[in-house]
PDB file of N, CA, C and O in Angstrom:
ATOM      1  N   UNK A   1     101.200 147.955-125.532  1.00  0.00           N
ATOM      2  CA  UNK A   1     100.308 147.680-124.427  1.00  0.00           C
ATOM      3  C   UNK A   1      99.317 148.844-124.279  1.00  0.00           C
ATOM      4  O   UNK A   1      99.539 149.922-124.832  1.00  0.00           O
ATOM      5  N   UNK A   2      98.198 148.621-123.516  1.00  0.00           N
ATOM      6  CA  UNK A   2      97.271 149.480-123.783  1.00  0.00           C
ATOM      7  C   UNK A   2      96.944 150.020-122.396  1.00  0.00           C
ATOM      8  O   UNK A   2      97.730 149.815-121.471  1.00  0.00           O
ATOM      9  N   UNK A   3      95.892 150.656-122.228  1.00  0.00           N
ATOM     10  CA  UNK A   3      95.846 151.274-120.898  1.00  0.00           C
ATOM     11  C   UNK A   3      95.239 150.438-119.785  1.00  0.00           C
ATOM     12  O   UNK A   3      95.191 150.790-118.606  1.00  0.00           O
ATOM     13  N   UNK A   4      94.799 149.336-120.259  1.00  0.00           N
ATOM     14  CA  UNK A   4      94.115 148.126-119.724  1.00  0.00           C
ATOM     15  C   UNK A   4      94.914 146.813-119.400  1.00  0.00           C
ATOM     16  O   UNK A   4      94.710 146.083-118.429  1.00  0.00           O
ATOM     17  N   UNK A   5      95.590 146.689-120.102  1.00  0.00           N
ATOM     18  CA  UNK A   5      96.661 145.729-119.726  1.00  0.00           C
ATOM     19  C   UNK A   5      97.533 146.328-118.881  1.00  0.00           C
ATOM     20  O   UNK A   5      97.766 145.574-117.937  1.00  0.00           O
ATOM     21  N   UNK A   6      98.250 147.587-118.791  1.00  0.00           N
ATOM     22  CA  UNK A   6      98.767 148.404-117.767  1.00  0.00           C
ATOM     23  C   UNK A   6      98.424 147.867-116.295  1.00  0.00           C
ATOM     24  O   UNK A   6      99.053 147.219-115.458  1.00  0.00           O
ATOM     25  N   UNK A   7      97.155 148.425-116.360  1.00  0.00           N
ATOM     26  CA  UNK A   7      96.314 148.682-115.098  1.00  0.00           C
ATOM     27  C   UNK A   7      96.413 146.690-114.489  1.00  0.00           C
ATOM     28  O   UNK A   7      96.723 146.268-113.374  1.00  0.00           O
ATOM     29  N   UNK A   8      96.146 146.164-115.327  1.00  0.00           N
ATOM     30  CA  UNK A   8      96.315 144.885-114.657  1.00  0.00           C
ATOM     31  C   UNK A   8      97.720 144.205-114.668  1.00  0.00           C
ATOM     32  O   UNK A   8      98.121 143.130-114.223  1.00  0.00           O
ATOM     33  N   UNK A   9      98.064 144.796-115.056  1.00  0.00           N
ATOM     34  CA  UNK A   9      99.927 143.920-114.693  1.00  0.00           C
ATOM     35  C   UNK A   9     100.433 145.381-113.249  1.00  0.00           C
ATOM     36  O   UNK A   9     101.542 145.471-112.723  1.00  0.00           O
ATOM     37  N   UNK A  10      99.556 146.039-113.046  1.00  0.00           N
ATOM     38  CA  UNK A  10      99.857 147.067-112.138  1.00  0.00           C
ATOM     39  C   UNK A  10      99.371 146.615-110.977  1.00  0.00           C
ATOM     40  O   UNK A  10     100.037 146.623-109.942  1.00  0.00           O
ATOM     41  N   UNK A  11      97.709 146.022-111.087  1.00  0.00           N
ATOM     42  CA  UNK A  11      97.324 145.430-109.781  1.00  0.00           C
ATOM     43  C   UNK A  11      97.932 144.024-109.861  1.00  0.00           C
ATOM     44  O   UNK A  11      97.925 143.753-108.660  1.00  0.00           O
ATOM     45  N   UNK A  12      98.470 142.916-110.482  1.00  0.00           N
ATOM     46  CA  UNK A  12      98.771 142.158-110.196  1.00  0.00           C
ATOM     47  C   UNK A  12     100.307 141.915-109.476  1.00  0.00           C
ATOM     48  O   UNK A  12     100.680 140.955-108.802  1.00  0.00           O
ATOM     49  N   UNK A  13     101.078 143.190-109.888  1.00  0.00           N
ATOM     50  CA  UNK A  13     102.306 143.863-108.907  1.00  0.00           C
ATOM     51  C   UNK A  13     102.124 144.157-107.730  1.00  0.00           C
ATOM     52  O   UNK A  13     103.117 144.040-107.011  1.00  0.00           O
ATOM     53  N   UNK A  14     100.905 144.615-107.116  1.00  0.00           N
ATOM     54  CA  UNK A  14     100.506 145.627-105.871  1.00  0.00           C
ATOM     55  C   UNK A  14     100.082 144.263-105.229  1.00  0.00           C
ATOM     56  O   UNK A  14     100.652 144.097-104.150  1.00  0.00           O
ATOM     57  N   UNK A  15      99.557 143.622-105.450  1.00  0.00           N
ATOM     58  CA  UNK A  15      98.729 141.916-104.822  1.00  0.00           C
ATOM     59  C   UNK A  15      99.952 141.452-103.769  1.00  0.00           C
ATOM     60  O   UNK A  15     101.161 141.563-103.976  1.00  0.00           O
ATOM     61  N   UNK A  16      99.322 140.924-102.633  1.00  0.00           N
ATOM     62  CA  UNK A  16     100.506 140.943-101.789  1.00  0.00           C
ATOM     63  C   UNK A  16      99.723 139.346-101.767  1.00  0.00           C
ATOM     64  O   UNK A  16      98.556 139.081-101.480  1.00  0.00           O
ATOM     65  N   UNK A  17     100.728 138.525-102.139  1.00  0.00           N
ATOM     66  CA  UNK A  17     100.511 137.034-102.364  1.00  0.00           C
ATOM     67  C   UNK A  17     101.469 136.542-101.166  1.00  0.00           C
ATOM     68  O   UNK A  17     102.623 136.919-100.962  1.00  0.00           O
ATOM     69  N   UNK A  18     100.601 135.461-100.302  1.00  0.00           N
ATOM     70  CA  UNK A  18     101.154 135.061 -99.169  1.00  0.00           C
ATOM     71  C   UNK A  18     101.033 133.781 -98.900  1.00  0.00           C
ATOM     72  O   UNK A  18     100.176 133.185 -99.552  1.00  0.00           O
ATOM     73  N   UNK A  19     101.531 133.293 -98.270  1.00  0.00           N
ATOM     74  CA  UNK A  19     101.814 131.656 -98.289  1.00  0.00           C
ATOM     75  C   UNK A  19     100.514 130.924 -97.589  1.00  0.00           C
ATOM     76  O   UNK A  19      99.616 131.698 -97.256  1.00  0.00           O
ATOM     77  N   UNK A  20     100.387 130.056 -97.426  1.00  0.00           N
ATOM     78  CA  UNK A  20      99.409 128.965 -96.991  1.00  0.00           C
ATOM     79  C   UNK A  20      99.639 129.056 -95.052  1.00  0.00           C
ATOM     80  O   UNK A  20      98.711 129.299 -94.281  1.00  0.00           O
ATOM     81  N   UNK A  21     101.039 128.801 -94.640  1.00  0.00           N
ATOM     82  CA  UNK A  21     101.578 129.347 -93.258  1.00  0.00           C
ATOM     83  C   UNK A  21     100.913 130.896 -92.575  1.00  0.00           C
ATOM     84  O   UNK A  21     100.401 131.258 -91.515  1.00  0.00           O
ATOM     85  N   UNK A  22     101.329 131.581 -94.064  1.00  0.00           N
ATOM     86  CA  UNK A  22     100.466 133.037 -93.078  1.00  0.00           C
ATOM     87  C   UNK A  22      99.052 133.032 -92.758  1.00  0.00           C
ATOM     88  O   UNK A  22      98.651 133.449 -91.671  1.00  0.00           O
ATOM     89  N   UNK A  23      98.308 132.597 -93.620  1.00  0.00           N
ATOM     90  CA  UNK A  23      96.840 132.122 -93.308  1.00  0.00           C
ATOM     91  C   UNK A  23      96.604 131.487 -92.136  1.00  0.00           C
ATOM     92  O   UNK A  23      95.794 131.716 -91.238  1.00  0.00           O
ATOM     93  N   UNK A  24      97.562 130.522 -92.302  1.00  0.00           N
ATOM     94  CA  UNK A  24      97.133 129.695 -91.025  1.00  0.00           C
ATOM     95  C   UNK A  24      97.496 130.001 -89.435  1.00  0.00           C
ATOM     96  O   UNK A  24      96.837 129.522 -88.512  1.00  0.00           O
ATOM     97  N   UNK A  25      98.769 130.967 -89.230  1.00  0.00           N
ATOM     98  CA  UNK A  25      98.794 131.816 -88.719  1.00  0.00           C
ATOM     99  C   UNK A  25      98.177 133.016 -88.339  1.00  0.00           C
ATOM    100  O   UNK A  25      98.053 133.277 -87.142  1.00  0.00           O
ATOM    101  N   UNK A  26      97.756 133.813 -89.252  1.00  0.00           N
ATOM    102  CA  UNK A  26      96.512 134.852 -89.242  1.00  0.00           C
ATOM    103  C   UNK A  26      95.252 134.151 -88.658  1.00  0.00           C
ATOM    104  O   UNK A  26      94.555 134.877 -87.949  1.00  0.00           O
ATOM    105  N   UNK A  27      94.750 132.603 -88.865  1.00  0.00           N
ATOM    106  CA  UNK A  27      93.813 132.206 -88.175  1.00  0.00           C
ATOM    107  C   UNK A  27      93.656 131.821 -87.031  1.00  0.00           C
ATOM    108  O   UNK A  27      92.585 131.804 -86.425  1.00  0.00           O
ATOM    109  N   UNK A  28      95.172 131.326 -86.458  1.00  0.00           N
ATOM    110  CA  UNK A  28      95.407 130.975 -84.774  1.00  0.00           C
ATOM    111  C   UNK A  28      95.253 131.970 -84.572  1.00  0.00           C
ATOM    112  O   UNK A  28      94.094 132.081 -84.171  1.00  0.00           O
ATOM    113  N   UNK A  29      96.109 133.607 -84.606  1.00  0.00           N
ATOM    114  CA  UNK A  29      95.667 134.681 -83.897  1.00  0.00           C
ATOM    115  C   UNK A  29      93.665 135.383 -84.059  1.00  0.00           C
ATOM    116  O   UNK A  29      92.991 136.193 -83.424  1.00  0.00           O
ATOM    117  N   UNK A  30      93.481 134.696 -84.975  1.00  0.00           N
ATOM    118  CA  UNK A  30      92.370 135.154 -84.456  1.00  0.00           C
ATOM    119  C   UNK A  30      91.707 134.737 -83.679  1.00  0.00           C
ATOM    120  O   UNK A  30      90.950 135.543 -83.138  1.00  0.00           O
ATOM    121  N   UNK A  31      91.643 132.889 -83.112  1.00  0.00           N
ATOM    122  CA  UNK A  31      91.061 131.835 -82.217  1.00  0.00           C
ATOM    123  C   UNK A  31      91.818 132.598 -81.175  1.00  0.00           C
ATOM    124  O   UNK A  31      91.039 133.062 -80.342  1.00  0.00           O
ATOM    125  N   UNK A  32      92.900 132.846 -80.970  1.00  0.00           N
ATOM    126  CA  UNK A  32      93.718 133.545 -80.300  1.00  0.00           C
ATOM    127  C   UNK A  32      92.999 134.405 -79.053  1.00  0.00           C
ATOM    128  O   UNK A  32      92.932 134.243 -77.835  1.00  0.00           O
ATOM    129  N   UNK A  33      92.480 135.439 -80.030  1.00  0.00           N
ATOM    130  CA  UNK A  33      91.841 136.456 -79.590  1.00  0.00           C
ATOM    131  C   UNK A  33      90.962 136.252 -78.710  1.00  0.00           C
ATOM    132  O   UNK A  33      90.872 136.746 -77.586  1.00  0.00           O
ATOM    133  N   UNK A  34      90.085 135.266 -79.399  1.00  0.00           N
ATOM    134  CA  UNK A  34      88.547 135.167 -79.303  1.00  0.00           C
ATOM    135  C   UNK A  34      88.939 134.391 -77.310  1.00  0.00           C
ATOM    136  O   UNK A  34      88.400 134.626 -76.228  1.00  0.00           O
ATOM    137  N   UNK A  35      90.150 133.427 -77.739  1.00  0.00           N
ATOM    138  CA  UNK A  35      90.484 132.635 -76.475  1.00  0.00           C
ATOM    139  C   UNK A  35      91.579 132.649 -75.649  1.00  0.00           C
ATOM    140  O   UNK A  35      92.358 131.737 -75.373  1.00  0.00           O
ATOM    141  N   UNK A  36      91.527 134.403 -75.093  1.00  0.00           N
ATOM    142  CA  UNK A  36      92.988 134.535 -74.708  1.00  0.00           C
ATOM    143  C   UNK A  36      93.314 133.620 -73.542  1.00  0.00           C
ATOM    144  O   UNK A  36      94.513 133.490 -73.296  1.00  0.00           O
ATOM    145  N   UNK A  37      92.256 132.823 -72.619  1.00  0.00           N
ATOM    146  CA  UNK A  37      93.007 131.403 -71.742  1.00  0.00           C
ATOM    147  C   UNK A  37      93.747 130.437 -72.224  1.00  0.00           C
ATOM    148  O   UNK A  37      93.903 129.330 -71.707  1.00  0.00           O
ATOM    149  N   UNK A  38      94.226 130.835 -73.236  1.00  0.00           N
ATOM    150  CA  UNK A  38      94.922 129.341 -73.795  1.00  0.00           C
ATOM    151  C   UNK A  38      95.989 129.825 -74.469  1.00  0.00           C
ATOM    152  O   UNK A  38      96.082 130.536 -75.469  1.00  0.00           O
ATOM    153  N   UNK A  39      97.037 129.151 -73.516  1.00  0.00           N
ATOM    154  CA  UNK A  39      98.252 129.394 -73.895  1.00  0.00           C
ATOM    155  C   UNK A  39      98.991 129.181 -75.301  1.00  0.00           C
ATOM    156  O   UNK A  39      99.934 129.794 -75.801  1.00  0.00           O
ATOM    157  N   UNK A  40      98.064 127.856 -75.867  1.00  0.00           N
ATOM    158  CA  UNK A  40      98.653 127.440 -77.209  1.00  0.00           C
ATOM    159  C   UNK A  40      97.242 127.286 -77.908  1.00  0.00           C
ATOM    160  O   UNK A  40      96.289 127.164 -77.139  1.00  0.00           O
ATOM    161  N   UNK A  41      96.907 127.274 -79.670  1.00  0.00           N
ATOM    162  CA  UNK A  41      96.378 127.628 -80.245  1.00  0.00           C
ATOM    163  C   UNK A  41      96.785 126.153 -81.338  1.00  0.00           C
ATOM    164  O   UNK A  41      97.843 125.832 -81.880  1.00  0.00           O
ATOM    165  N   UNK A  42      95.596 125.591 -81.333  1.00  0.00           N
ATOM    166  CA  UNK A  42      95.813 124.699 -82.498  1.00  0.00           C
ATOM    167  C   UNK A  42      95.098 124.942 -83.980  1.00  0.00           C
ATOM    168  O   UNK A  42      93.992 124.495 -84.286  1.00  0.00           O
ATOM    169  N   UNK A  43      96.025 125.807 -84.903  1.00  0.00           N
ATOM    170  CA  UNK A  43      95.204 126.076 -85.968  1.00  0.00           C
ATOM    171  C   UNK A  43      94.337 124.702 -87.035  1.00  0.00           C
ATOM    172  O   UNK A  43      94.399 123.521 -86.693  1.00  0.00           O
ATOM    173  N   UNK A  44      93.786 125.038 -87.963  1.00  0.00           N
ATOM    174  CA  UNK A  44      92.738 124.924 -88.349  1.00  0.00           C
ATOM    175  C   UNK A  44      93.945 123.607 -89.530  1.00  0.00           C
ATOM    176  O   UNK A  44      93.268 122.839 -90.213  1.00  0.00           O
ATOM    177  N   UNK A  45      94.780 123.523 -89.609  1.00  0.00           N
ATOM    178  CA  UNK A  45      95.900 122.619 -90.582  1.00  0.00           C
ATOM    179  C   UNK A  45      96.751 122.234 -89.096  1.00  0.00           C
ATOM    180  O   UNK A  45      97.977 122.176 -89.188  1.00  0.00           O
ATOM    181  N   UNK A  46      96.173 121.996 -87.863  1.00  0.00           N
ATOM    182  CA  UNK A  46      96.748 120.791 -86.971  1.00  0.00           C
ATOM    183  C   UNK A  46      98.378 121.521 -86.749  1.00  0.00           C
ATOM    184  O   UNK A  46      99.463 120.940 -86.724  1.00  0.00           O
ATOM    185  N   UNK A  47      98.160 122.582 -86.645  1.00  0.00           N
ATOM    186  CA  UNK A  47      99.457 123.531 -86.091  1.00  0.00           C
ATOM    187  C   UNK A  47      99.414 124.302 -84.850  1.00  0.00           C
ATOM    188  O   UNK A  47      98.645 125.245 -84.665  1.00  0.00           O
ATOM    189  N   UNK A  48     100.233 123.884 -84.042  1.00  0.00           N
ATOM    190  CA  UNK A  48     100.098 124.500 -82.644  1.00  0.00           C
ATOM    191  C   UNK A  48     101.060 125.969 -83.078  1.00  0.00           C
ATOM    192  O   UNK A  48     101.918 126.019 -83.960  1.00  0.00           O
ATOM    193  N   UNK A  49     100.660 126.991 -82.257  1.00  0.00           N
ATOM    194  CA  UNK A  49     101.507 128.533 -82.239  1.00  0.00           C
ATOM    195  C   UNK A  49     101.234 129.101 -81.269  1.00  0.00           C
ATOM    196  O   UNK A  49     100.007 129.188 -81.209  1.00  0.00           O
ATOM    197  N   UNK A  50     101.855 129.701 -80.175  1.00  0.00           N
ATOM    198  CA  UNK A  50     101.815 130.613 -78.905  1.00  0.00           C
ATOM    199  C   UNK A  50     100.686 131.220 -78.980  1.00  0.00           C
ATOM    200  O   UNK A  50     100.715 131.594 -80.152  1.00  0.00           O
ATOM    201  N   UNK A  51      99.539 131.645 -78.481  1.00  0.00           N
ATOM    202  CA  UNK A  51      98.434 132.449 -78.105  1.00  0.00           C
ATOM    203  C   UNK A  51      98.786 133.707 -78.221  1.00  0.00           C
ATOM    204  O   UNK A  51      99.074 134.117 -77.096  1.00  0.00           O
ATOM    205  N   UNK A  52      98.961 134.873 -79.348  1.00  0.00           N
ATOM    206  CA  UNK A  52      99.386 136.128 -79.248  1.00  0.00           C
ATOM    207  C   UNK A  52      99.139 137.225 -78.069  1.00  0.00           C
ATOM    208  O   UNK A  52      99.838 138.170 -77.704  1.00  0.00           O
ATOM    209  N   UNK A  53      97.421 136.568 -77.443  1.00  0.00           N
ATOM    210  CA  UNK A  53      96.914 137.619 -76.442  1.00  0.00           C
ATOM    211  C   UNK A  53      96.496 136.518 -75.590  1.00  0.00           C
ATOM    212  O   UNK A  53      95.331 136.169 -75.396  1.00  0.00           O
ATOM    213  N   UNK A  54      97.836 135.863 -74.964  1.00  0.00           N
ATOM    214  CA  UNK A  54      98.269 135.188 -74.043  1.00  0.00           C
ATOM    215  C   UNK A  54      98.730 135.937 -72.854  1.00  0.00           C
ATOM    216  O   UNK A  54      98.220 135.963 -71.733  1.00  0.00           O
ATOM    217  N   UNK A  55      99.698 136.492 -73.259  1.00  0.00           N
ATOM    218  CA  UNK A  55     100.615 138.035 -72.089  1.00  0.00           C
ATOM    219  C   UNK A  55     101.700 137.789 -71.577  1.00  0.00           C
ATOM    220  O   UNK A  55     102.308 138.800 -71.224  1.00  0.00           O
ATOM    221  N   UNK A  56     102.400 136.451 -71.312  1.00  0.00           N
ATOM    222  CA  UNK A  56     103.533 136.420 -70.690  1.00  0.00           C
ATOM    223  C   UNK A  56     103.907 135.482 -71.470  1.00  0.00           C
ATOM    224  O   UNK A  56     103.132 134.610 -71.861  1.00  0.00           O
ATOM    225  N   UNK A  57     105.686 135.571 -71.936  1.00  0.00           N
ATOM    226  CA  UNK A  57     106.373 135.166 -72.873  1.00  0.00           C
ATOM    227  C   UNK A  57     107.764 135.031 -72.532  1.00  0.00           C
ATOM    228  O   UNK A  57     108.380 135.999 -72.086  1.00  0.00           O
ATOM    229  N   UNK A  58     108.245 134.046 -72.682  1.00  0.00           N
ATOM    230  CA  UNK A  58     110.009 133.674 -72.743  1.00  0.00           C
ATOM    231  C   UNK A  58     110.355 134.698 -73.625  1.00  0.00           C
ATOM    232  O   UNK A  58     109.714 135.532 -74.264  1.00  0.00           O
ATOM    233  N   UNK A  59     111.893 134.337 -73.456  1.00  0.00           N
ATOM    234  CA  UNK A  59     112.999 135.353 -74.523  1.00  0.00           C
ATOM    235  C   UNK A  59     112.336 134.850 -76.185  1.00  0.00           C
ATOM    236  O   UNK A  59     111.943 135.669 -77.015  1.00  0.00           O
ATOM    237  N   UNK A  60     112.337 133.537 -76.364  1.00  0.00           N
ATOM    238  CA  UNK A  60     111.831 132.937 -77.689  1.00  0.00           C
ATOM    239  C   UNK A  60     110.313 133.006 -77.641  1.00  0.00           C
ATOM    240  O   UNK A  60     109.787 131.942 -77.969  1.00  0.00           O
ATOM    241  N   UNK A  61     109.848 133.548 -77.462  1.00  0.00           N
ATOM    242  CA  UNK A  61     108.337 133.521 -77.670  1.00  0.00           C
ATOM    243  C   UNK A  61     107.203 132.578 -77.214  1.00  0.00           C
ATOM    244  O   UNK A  61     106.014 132.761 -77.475  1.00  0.00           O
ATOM    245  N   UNK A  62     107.732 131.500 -76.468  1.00  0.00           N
ATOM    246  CA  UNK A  62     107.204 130.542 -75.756  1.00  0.00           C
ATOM    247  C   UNK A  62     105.954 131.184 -75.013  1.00  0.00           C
ATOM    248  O   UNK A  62     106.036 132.413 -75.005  1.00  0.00           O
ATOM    249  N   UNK A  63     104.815 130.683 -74.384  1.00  0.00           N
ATOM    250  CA  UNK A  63     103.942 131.050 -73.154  1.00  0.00           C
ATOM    251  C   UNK A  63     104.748 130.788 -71.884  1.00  0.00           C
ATOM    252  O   UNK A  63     105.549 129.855 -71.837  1.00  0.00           O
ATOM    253  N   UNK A  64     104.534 131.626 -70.834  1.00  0.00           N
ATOM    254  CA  UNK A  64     105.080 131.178 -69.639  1.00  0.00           C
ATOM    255  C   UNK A  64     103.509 131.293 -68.825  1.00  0.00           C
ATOM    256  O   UNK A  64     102.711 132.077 -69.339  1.00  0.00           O
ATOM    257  N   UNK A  65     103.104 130.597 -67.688  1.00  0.00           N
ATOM    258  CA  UNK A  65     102.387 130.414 -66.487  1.00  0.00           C
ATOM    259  C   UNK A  65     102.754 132.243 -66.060  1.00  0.00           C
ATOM    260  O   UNK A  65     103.807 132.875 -65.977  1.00  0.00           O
ATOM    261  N   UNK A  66     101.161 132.644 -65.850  1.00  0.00           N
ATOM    262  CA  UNK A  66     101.109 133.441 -65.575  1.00  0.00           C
ATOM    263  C   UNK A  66     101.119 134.161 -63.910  1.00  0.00           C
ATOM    264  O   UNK A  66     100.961 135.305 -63.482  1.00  0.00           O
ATOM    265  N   UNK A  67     101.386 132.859 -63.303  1.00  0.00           N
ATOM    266  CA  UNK A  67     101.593 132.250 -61.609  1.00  0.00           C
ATOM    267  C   UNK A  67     102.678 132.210 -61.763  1.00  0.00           C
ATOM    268  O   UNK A  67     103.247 131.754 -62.755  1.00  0.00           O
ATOM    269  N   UNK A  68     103.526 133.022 -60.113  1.00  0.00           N
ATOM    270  CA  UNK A  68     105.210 132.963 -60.293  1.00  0.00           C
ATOM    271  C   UNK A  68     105.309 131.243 -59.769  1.00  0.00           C
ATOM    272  O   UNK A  68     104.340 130.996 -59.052  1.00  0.00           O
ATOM    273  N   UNK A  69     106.074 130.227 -59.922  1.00  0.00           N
ATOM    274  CA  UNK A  69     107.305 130.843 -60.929  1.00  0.00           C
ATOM    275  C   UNK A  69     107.381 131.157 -62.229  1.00  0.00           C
ATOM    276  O   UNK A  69     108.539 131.045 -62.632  1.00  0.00           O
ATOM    277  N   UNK A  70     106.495 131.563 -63.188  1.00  0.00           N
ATOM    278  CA  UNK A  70     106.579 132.031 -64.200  1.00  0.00           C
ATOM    279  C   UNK A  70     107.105 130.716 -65.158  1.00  0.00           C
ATOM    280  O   UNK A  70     107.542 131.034 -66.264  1.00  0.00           O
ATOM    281  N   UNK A  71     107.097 129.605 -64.894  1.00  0.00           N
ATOM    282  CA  UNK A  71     107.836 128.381 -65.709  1.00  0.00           C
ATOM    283  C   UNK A  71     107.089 128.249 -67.126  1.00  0.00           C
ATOM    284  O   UNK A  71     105.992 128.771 -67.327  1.00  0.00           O
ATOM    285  N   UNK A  72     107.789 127.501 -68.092  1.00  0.00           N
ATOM    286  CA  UNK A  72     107.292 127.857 -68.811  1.00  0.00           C
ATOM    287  C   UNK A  72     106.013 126.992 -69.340  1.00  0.00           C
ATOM    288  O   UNK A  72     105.920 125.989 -68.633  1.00  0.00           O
ATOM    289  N   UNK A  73     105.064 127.030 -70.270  1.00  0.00           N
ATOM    290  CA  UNK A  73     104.089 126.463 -70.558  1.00  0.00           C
ATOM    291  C   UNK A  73     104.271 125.141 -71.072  1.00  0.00           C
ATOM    292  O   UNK A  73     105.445 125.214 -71.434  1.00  0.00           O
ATOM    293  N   UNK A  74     103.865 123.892 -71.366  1.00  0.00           N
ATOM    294  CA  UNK A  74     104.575 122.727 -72.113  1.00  0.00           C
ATOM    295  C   UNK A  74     103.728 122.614 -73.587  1.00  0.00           C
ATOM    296  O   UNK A  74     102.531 122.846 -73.760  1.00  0.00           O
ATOM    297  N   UNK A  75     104.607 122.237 -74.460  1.00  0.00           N
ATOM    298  CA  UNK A  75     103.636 122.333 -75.566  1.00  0.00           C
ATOM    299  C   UNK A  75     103.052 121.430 -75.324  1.00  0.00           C
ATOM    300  O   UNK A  75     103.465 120.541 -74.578  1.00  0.00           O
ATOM    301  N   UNK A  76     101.446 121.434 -76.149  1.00  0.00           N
ATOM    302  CA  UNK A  76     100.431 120.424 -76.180  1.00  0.00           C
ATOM    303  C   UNK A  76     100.934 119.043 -76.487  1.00  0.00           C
ATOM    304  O   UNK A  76     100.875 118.197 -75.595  1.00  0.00           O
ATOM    305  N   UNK A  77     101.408 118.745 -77.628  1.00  0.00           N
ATOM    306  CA  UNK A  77     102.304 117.468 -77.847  1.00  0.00           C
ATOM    307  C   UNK A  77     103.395 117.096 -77.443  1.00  0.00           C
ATOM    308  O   UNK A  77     104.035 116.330 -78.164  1.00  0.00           O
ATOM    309  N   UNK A  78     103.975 117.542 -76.098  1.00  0.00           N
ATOM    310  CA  UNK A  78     105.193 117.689 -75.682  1.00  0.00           C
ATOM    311  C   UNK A  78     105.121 116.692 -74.005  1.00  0.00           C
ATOM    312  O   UNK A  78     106.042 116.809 -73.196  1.00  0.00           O
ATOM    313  N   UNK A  79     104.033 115.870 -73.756  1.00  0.00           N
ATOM    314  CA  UNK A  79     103.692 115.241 -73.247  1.00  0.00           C
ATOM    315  C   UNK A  79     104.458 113.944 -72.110  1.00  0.00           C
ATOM    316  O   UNK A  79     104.588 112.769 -72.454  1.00  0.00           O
ATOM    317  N   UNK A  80     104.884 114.486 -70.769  1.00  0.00           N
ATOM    318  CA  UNK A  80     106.020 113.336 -70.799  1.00  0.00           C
ATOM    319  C   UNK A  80     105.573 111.922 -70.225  1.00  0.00           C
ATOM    320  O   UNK A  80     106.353 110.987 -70.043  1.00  0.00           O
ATOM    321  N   UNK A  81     104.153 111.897 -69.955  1.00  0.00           N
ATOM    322  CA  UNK A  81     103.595 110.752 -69.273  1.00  0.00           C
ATOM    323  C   UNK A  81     103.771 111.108 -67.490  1.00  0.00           C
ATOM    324  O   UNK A  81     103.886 110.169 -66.702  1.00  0.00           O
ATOM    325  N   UNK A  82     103.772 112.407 -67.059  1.00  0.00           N
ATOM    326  CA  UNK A  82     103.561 112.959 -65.898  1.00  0.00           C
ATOM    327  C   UNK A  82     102.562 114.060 -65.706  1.00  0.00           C
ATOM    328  O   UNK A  82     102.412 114.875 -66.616  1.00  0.00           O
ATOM    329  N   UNK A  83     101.939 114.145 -64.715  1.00  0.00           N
ATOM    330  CA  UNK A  83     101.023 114.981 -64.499  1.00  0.00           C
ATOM    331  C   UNK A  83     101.857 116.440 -63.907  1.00  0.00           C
ATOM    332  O   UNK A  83     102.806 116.344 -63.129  1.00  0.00           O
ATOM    333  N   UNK A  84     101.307 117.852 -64.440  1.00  0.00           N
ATOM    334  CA  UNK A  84     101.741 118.530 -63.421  1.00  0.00           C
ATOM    335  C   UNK A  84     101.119 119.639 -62.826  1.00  0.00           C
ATOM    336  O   UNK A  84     101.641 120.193 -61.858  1.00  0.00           O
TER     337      UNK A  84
END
């Protein structure tokens, strides 16, 4: 092997290859950002994920209402045919 083939089986070791999920994740937090009123975040592949710079959070990572009682947020598709 030569000093060139090295170097590229070296950067192709260092390449931090990541799934299709982290992307799409990395892109809710950025809508995220841009929209910290919103508790839930529908990424860009029709995936809802907690608002990172939301601010108030269950034990599991849920959104909670930032008004006591602090209850928790309902997911977007989680819909029970009641208003609340």
């Amino acid at each position: 092997m030569n000093y060139y083939q090295n170097l590229q089986e070296q950067e192709h070791n260092d390449f931090n290859y990541t799934s299709e999920a982290d992307w799409d994740k990395e892109d809710a937090r950025i809508i995220g950002e841009q929209n910290t009123n919103y508790p839930w975040i529908c990424s860009g592949r029709d995936v809802w994920y907690p608002n990172p710079y939301w601010g108030k959070y269950d034990q599991s990572g849920n959104p909670l209402r930032k008004e006591y009682p602090f209850a928790n947020v309902p997911h977007p598709e989680s819909y029970d045919g009641e208003e609340s």
